[in-house]
N, C-alpha and C positions, 0 to 999 in steps of 0.2 A: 495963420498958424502953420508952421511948419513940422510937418509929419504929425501933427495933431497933437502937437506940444501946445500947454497952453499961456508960456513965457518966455519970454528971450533965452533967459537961462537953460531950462527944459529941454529949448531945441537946440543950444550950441552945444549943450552934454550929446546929445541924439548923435548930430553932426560930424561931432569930434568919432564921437564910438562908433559910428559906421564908417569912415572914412579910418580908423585904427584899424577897422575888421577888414577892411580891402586891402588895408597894407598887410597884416598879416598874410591873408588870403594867396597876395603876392611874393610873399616872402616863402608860403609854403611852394606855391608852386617853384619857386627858384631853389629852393632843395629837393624836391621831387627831381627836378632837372640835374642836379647834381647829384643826388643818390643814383639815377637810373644810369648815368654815367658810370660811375664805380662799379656798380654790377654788371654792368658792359663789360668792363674790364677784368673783371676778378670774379665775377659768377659766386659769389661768396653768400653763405647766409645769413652774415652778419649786415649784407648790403640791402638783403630780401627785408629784413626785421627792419631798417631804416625807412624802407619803401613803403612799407605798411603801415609803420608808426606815421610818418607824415600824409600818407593818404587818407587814414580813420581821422587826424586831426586837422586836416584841408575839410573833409567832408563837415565836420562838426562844425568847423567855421564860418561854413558856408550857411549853414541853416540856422544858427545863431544868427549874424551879420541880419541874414535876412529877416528872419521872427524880430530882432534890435529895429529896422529898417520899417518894419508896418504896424512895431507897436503903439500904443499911446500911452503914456506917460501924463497925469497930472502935476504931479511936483518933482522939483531938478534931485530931491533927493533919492526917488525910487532909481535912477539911474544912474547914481555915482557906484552902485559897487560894482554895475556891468561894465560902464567907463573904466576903473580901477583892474578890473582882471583884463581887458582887452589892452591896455596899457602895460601889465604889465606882462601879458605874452607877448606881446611886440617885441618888449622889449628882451624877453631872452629868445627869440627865436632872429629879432637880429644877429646876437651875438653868435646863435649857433648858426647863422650862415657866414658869416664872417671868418668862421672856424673852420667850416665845410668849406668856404669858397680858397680859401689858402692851401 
């Protein structure tokens, strides 16, 4: 049993959603990288409020990811709506680095 999933299914939801929450995790830290840069440059408070907003949301993901990481799960459907929100931060904190990285 994989992370104390107790079917195949259970544990590639687990799988996929911790390995979503790393990427995020990594995607915050690559805007932390890029914010701290702009405030390098421009000292500005609109760069300090970027730095903050991505730090309070790196931290929360990190202890999400992890609590997701040691949970147990009997059935694959208790974890499709943490799957579905972790999926779909991914996916706009992709595009807000993509926006940031340009």
């Amino acid at each position: 049993m994989l992370f104390g999933a107790p079917d195949l299914l259970t544990s590639a939801i687990v799988v996929i959603t911790v390995i979503l929450g790393l990427g995020t995790i990594f995607l915050l830290c690559g805007l932390l990288y890029i914010y701290w840069g702009n405030y390098r440059e421009t000292k500005s408070g609109y760069a300090v409020g970027l730095l903050l907003f991505a730090s309070a949301l790196l931290l929360q993901n990190i202890l999400l990811t992890a609590t997701y990481f040691i949970s147990i799960l009997d059935h694959w459907y208790e974890g499709i709506v943490m799957f579905a929100l972790i999926l779909f931060e991914f996916i706009a904190l992709s595009i807000l680095f993509k926006i940031s990285w340009e």
